[in-house]
KOLFI-661248 format. One record per residue (C-alpha): residue in three letters; x, y, z. Coordinates in nm, 4 decimals. Layout:
// KOLFI-661248
PT residu        X        Y        Z
PT    ALA        X        Y        Z
...
END
This chain:
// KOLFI-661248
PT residu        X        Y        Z
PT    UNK  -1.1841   1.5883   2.7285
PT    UNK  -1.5032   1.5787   2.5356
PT    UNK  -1.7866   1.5236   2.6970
PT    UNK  -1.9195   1.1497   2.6544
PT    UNK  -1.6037   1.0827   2.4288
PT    UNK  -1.5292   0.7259   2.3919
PT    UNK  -1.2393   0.5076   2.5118
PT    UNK  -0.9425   0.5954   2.3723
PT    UNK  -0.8742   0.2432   2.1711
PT    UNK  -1.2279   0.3638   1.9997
PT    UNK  -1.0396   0.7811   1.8997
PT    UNK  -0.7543   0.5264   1.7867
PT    UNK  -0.9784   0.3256   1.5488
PT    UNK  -1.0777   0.6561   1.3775
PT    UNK  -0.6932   0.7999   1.3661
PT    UNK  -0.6484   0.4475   1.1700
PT    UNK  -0.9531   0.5085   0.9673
PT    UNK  -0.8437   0.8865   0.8503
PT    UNK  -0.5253   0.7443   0.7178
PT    UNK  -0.7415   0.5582   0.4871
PT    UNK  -0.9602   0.8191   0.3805
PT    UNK  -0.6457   0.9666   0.1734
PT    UNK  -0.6379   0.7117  -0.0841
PT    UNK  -0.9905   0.7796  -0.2144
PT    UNK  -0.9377   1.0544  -0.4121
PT    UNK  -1.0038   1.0743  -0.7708
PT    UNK  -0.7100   0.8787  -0.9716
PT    UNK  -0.6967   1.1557  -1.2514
PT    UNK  -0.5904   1.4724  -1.0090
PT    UNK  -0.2022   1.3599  -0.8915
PT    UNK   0.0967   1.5617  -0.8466
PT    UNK   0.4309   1.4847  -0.7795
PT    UNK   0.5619   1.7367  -0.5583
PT    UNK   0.7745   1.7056  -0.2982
PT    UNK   0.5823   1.5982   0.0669
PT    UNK   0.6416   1.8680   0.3494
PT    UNK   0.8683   1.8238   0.5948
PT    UNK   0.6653   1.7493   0.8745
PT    UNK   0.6608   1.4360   1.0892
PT    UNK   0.3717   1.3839   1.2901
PT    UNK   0.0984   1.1348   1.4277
PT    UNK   0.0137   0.8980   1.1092
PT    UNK   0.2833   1.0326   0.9231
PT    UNK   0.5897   0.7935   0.8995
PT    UNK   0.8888   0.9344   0.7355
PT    UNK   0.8954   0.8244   0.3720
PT    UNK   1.2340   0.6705   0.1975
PT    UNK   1.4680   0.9493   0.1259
PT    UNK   1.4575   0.8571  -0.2042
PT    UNK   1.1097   0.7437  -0.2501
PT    UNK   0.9639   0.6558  -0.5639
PT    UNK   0.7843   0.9438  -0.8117
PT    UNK   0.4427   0.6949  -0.7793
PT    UNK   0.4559   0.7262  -0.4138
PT    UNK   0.5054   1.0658  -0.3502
PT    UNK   0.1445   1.1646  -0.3558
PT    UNK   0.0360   0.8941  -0.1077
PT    UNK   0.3073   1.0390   0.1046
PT    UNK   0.2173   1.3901   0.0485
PT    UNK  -0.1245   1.3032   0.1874
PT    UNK  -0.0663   1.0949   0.5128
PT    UNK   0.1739   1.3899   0.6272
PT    UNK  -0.0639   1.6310   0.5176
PT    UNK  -0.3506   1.4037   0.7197
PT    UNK  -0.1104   1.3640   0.9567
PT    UNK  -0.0452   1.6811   1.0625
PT    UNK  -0.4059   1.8003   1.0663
PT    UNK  -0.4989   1.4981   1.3160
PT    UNK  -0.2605   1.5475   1.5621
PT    UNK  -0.3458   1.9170   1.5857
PT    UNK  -0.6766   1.8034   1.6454
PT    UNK  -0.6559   1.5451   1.8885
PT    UNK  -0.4373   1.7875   2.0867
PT    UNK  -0.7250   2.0535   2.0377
PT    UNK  -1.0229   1.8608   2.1207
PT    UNK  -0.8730   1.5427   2.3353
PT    UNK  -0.5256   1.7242   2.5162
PT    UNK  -0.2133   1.6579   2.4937
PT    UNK  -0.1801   1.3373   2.7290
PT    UNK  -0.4843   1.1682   2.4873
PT    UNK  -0.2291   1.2649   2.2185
PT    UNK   0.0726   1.1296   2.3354
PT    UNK  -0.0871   0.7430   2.4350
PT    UNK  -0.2186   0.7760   2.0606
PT    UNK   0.0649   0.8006   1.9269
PT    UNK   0.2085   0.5617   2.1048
PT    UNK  -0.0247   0.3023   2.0685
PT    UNK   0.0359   0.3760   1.6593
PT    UNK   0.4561   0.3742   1.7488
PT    UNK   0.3745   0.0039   1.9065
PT    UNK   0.1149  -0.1116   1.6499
PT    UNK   0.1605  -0.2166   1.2374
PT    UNK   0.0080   0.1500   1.1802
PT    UNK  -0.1014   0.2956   0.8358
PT    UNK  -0.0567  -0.0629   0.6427
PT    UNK  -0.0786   0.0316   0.2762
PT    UNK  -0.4349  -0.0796   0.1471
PT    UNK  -0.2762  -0.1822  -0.2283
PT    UNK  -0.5774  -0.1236  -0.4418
PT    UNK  -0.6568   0.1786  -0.3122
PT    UNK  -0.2817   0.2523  -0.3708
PT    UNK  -0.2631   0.1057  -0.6876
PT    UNK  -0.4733   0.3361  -0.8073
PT    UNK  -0.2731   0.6232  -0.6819
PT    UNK   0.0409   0.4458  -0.8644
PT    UNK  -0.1492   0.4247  -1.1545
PT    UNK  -0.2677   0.7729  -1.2189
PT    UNK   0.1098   0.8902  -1.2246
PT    UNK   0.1874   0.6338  -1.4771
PT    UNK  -0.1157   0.7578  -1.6278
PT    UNK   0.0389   1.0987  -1.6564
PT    UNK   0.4009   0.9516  -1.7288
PT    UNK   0.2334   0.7957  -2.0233
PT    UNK   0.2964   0.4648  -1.9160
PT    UNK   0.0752   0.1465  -1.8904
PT    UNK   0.0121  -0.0622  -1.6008
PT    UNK  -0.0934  -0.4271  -1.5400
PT    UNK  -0.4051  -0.4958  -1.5159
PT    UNK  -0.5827  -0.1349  -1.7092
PT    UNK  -0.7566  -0.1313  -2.0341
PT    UNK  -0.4527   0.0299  -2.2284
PT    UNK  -0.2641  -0.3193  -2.1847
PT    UNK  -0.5360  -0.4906  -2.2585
PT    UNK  -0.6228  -0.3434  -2.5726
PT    UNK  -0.2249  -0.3406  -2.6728
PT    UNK  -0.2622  -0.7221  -2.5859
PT    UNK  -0.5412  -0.7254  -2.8618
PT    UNK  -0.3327  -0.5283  -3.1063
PT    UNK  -0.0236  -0.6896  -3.0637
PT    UNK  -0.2534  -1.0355  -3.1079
PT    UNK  -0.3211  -0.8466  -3.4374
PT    UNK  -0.6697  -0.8372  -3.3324
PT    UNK  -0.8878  -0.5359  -3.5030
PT    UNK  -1.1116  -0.2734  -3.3106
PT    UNK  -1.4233  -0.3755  -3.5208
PT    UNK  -1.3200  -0.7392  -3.3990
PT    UNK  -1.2987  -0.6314  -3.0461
PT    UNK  -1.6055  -0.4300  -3.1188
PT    UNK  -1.8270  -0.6882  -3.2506
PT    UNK  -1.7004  -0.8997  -3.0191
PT    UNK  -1.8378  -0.6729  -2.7205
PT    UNK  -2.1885  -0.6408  -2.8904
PT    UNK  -2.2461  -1.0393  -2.8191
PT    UNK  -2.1094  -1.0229  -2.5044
PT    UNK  -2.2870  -0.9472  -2.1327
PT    UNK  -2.1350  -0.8422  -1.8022
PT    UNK  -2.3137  -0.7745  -1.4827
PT    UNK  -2.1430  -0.7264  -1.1848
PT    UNK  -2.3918  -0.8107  -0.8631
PT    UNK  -2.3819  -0.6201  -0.5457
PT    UNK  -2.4704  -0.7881  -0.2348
PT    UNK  -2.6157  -0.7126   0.1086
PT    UNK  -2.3241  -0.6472   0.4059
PT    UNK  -2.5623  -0.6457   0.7253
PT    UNK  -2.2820  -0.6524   0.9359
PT    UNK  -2.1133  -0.3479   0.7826
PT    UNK  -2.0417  -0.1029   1.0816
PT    UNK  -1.9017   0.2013   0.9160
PT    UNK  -2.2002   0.4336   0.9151
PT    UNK  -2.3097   0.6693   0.6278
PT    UNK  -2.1826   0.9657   0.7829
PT    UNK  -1.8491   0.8420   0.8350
PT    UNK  -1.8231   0.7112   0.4622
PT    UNK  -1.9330   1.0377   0.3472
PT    UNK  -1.6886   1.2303   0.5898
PT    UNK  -1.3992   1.0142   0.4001
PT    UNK  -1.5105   1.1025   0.0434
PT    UNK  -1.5421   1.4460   0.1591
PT    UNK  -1.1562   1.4616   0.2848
PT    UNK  -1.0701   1.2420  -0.0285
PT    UNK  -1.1972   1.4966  -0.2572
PT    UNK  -1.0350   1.8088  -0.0435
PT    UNK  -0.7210   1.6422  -0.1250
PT    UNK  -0.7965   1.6117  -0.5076
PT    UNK  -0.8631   1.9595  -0.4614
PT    UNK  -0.5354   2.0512  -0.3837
PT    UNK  -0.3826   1.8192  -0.6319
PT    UNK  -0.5366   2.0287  -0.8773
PT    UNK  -0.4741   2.3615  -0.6813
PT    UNK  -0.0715   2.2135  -0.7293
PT    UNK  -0.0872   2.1022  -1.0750
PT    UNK  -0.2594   2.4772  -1.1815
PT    UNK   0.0855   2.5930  -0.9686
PT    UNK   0.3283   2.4368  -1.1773
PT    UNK   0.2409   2.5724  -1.5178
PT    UNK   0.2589   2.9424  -1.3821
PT    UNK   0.5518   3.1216  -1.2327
PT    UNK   0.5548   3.0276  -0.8545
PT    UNK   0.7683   3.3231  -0.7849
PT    UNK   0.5156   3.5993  -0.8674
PT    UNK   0.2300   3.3428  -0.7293
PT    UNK   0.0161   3.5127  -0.4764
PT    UNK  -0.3046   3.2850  -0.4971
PT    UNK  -0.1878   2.9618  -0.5014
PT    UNK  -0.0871   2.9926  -0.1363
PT    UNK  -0.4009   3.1565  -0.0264
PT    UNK  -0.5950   2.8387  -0.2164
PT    UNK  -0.3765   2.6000  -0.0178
PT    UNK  -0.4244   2.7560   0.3198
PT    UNK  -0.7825   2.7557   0.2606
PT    UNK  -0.8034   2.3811   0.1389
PT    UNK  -0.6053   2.2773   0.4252
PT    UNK  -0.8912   2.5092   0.6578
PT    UNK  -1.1544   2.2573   0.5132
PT    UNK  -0.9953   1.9404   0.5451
PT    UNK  -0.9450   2.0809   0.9034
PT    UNK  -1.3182   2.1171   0.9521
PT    UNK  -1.3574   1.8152   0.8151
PT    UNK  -1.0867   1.5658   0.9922
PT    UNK  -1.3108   1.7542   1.3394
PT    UNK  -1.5860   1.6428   1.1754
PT    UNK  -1.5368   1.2785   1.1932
PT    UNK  -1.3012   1.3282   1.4924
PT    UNK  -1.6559   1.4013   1.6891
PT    UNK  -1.8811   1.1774   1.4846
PT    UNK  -1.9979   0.7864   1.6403
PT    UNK  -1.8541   0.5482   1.4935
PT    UNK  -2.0615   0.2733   1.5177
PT    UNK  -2.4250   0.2287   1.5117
PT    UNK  -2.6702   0.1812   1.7955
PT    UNK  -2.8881  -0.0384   1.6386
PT    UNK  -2.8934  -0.3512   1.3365
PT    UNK  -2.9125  -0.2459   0.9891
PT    UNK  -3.2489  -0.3082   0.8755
PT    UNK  -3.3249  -0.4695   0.4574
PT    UNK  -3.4565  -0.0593   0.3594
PT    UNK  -3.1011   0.0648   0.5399
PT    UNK  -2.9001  -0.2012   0.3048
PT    UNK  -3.0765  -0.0989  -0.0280
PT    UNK  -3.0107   0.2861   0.0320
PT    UNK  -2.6850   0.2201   0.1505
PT    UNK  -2.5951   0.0291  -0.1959
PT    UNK  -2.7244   0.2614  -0.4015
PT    UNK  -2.5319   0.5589  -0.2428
PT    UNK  -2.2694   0.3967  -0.4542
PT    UNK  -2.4834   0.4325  -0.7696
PT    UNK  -2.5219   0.8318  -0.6877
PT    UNK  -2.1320   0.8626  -0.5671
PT    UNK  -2.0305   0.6394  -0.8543
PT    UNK  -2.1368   0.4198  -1.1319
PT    UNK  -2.3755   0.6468  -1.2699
PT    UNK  -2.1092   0.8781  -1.3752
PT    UNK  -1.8030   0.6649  -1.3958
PT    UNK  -1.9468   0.3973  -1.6402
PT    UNK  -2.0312   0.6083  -1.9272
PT    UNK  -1.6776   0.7175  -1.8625
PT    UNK  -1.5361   0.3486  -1.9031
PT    UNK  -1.7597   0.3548  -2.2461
PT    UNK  -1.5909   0.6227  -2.3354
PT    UNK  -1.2690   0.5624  -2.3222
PT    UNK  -1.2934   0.2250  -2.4988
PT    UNK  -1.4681   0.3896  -2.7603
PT    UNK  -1.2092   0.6263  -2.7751
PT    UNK  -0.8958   0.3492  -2.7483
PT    UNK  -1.0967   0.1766  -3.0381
PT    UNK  -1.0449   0.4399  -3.2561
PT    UNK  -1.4419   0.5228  -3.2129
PT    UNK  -1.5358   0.2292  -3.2789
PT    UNK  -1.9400   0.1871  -3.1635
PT    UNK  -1.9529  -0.0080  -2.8204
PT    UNK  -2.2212  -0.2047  -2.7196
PT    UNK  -2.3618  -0.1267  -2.3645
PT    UNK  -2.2369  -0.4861  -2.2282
PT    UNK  -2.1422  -0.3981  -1.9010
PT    UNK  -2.5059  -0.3289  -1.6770
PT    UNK  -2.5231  -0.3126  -1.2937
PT    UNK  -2.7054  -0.5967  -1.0972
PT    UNK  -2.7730  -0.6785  -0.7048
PT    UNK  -3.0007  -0.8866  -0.5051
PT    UNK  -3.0427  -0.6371  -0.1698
PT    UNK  -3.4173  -0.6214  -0.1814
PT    UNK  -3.4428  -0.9495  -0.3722
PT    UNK  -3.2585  -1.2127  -0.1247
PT    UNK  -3.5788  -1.4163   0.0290
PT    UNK  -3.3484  -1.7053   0.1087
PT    UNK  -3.3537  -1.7549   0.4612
PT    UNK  -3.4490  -1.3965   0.5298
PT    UNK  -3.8036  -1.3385   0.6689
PT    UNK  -3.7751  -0.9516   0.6377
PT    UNK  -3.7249  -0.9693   0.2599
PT    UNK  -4.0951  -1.0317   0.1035
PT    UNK  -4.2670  -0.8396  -0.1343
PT    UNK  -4.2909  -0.5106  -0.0251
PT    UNK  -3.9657  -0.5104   0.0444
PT    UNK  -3.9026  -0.5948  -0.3225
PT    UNK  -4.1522  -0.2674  -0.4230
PT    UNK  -3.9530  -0.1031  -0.2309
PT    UNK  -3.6201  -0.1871  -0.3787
PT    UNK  -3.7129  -0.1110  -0.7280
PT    UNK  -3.9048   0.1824  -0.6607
PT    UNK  -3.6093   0.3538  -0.4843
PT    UNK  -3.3724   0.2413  -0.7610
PT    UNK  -3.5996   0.4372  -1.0163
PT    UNK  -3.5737   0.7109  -0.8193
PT    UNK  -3.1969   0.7496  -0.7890
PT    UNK  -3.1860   0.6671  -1.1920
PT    UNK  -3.4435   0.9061  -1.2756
PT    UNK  -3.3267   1.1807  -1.0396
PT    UNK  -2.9704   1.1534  -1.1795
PT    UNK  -3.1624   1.1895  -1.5353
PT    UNK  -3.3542   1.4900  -1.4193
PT    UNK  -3.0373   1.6411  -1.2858
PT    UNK  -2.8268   1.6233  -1.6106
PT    UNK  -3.1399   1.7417  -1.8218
PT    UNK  -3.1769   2.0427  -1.6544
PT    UNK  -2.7878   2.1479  -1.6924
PT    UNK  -2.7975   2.0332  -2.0687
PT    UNK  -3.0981   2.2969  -2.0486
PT    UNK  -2.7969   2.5637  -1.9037
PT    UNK  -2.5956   2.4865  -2.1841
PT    UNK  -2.7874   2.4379  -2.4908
PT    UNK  -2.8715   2.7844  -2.5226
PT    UNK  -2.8521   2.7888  -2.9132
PT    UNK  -3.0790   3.0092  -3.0526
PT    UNK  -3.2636   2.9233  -3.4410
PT    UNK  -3.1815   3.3122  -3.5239
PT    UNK  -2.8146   3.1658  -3.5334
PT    UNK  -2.8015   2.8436  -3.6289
PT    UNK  -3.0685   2.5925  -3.7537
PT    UNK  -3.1967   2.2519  -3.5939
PT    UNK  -3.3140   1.9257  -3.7792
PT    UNK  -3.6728   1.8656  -3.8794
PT    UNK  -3.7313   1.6045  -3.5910
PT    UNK  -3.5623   1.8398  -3.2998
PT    UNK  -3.7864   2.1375  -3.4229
PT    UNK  -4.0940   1.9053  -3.3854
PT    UNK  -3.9634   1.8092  -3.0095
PT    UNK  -3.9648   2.1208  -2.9399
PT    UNK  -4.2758   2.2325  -3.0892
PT    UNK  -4.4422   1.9707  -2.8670
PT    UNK  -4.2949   2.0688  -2.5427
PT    UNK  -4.5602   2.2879  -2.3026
PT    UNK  -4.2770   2.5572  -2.2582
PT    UNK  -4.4616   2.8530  -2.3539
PT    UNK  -4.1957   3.0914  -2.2221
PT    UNK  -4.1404   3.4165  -2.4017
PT    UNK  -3.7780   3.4652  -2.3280
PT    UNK  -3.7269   3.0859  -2.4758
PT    UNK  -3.9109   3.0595  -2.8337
PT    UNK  -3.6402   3.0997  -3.0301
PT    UNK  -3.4087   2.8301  -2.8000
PT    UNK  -3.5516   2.5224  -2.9291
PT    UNK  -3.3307   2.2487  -2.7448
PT    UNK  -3.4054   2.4489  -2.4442
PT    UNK  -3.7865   2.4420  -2.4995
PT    UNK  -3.7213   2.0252  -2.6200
PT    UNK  -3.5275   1.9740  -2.2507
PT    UNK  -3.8458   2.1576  -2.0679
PT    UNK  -4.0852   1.9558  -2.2131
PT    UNK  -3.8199   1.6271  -2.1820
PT    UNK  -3.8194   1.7338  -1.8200
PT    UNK  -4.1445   1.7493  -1.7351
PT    UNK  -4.1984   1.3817  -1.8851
PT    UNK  -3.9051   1.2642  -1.6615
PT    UNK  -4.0855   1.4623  -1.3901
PT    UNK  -4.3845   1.2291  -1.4268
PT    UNK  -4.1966   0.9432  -1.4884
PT    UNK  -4.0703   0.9976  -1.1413
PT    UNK  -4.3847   1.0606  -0.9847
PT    UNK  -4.5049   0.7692  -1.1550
PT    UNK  -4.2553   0.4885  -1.0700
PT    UNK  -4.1494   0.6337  -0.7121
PT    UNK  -4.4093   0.8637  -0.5723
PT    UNK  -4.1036   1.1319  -0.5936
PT    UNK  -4.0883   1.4846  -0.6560
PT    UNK  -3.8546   1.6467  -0.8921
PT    UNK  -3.6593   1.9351  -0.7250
PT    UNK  -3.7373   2.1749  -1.0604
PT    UNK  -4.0911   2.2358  -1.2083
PT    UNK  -4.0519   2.5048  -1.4932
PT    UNK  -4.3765   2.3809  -1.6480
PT    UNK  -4.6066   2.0929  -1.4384
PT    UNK  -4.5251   1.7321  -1.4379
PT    UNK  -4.7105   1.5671  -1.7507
PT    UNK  -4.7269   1.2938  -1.9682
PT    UNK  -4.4748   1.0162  -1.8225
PT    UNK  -4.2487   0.8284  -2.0385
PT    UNK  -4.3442   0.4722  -2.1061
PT    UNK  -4.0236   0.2711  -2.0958
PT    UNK  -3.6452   0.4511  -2.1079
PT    UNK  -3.6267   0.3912  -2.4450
PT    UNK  -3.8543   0.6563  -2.5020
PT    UNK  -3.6593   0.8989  -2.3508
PT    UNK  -3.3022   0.7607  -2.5387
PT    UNK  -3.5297   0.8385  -2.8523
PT    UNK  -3.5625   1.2342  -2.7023
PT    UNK  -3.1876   1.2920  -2.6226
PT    UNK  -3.0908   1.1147  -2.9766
PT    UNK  -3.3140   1.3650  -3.1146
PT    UNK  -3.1229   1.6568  -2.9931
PT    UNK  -2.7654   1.4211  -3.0101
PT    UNK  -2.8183   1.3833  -3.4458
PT    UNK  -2.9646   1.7695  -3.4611
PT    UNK  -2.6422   1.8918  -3.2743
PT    UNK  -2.4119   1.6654  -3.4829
PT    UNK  -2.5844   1.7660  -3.7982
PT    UNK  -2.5922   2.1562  -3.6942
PT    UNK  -2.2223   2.2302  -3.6453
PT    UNK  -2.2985   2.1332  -3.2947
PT    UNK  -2.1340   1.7852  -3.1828
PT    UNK  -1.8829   1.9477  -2.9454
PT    UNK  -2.1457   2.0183  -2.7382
PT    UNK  -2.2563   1.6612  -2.7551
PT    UNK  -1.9375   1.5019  -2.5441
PT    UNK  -1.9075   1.6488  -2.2261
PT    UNK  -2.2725   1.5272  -2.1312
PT    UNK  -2.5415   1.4543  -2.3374
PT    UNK  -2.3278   1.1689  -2.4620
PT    UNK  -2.2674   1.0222  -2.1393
PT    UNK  -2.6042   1.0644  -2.0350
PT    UNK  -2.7218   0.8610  -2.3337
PT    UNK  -2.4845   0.5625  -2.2250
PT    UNK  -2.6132   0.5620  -1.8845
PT    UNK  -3.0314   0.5977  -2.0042
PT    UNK  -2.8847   0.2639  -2.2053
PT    UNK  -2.7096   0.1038  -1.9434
PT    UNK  -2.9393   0.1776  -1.6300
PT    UNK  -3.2905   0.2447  -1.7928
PT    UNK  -3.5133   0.3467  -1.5391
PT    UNK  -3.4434   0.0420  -1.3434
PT    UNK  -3.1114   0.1131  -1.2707
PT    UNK  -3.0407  -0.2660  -1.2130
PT    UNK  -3.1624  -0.5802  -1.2000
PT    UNK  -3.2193  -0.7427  -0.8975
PT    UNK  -3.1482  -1.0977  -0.8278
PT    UNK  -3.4703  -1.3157  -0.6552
PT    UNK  -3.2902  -1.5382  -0.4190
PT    UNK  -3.5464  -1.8069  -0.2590
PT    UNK  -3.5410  -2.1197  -0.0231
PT    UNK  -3.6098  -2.4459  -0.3024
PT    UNK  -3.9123  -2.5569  -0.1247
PT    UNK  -4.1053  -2.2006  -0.1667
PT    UNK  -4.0136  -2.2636  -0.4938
PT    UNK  -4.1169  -2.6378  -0.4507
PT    UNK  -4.4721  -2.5400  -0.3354
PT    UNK  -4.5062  -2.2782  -0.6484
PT    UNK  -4.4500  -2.5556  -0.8805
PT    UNK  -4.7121  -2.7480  -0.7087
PT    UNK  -4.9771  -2.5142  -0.7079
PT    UNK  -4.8789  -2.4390  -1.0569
PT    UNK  -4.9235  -2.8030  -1.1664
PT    UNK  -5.2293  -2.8749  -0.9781
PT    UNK  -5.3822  -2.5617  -1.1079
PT    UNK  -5.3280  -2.6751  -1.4651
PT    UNK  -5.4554  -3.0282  -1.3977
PT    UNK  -5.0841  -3.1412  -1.4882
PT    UNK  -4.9991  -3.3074  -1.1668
PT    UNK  -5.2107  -3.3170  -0.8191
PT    UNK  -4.9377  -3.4852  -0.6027
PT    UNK  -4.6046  -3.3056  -0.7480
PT    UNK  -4.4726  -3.3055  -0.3431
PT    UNK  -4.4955  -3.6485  -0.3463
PT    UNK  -4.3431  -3.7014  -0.6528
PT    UNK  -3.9652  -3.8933  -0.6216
PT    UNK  -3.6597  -3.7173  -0.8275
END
């Protein structure tokens, strides 16, 4: 036994929490091969003639499965093993969670080429069959506002590290989806490197499922307001910043390229929520937006400095427009083995703004500094101005291949997050608001006794 290792209904709670971690991977990366024939703790014994869309939810639990019993038995013994089990034999174990498996279900449609209830394909069809026209549903979309609003969970008692432990083992197992999917377009029989790929993916979700087999749990003390905001915008880093300009895309692309307006923007109140909180107040609120700028702008920073990797044209080659050449002639790269790169030059000096803008809005420092932090952005349309610069030169320069993979997407999300990253909701009791309008009216000579005042 481990030293200071919990209660056994506590090593339970995580065996049950494991089993969950296997439906986070990434929806795109699903095979359908055939689940190994192993049986073990978490690892019920599918139908014998289980359904194609299932098969990779299956695959994983016994997969999961397998690794967690050999690691209880490892680190725990065999008798901590055997009540485990049996508490799981005795309990509803591994209930399905149905989105999360939904989205399993869906990706193999996906790759079936069928449609499921409930995705943008059907909807669109909907709208088509409705004989309703892309520039319709376009226009339609540029009038049109959506902001989903996340909210504070204070009693939320999965910590970070645990969350992070799942995504890891989610994204091991996406891993060997792909690792699988590579296998079946070569000849398996005269395949010596799949296996060693899938022995060594299986050694890291090892490492891993120890990992949160010997992490706490819970937490020792109460969240705090600054421990909500980070947590919520781990989800902006792990998620939305890179999935939404994906969503963009592929309406754009279902509408036949139609233009779509940036109508769907991210919005919360953590940081914001005075009502009936006395630890929310105004520095609180500074804080909020200053760390939201700094996971927008350090997700910026990151994708200008790999557009910098790949934009390695050179003007001996091919030429640039008027308005890139002068973005690059006002960038402070003075680098030798760069002056005839002139996107590369534009993304140094584009960087260095960025830099500053940082600095500026968060008191952060970028990670890179190929020239010194100077002259900060005024608003993030500035910057959308910079990377449209380079986005028109590219298209107009035999270049717009290079534009999809990510300086489009980057555009989308400098329009959909700015530097703000999201608006936050200012929740307050009525009567702070009450004595605001009061002091308001008095101040303008409007109204001395507004308090008093009857409906």
């Amino acid at each position: 036994m481990l030293a200071c290792a919990p209660p056994y209904p506590i090593q339970y709670q995580k065996a049950r929490m494991l089993t969950s971690a296997r439906t986070k991977k990434v929806k795109n990366n699903v095979t359908q091969n055939a689940p190994e024939n192993v049986t073990e703790i978490g690892t019920p014994k599918p139908p014998i003639r289980a359904r194609n869309n299932e098969r990779p939810l299956v695959e994983d639990i016994r997969l999961l499965g397998r690794i967690l019993g050999d690691v209880i038995r490892d680190q725990e013994g065999v008798a901590a093993y055997e009540l485990i089990e049996q508490v799981r034999t005795l309990s509803v174990a591994f209930r399905r969670d149905a989105d999360q498996e939904a989205i399993r279900r869906r990706a193999v449609h996906e790759r079936a080429g069928d449609t499921q209830e409930g995705s943008i394909d059907v909807a669109l069809a909907r709208l088509r069959w409705a004989g309703i026209a892309p520039k319709t549903i376009s226009d339609m979309l540029a009038h049109s506002f959506v902001s989903p609003v996340l909210t504070a969970h204070p009693t939320e008692v999965q910590r970070k590290s645990i969350l992070d432990a799942e995504r890891g083992i989610a994204q091991l197992l996406t891993a060997r989806d792909n690792i699988k999917a590579l296998a079946l377009a070569v000849n398996t029989a005269k395949d010596a490197l799949t296996p060693r790929e899938l022995a060594a993916n299986e050694a890291q979700l090892r490492a891993r499922v120890m990992q949160l087999w010997q992490t706490r749990l819970l937490r020792f003390s109460k969240l705090t307001v600054a421990d909500e905001i980070d947590n919520a915008l781990s989800y902006y880093e792990a998620t939305f910043l890179r999935e939404i300009p994906k969503l963009y895309a592929n309406l754009e692309r279902e509408l036949g390229n139609q233009p779509v307006h940036s109508f769907l923007r991210m919005g919360q109140w953590i940081g914001g929520d005075r009502d009936g909180n006395p630890n929310v107040n105004a520095d609180t609120l500074n804080y909020a937006l200053g760390r939201q700028a700094d996971v927008a702008l350090r997700h910026y920073l990151t994708e200008v400095h790999l557009l910098g990797g790949e934009l390695s044209m050179s003007a001996i080659l091919v030429n640039c427009s008027t308005e890139m050449q002068a973005l690059a002639e006002s960038s402070p790269d003075t680098s030798e083995h760069r002056q005839d790169e002139p996107y590369r030059r534009a993304l140094t000096g584009v960087y260095a703004r960025l830099a500053a803008t940082l600095k500026a809005l968060s008191g952060g420092e970028a990670a890179r500094h190929a020239v010194a932090p100077q002259n900060a952005y005024p608003q993030a349309e500035d910057f959308l101005a910079d990377l449209r610069t380079l986005q028109a030169s590219l298209k107009s320069h035999h270049g717009e291949a290079l534009t999809a993979q990510r300086l489009h997407p980057l555009i989308r999300a400098v329009e959909v997050f700015g530097f703000h990253l999201a608006t936050v909701d200012l929740r307050q009791s009525s009567d702070k608001h009450e004595e605001v309008v009061a002091e308001l009216l008095a101040v303008a000579r409007v109204e001395f006794g507004y308090v008093g005042l009857d409906e």
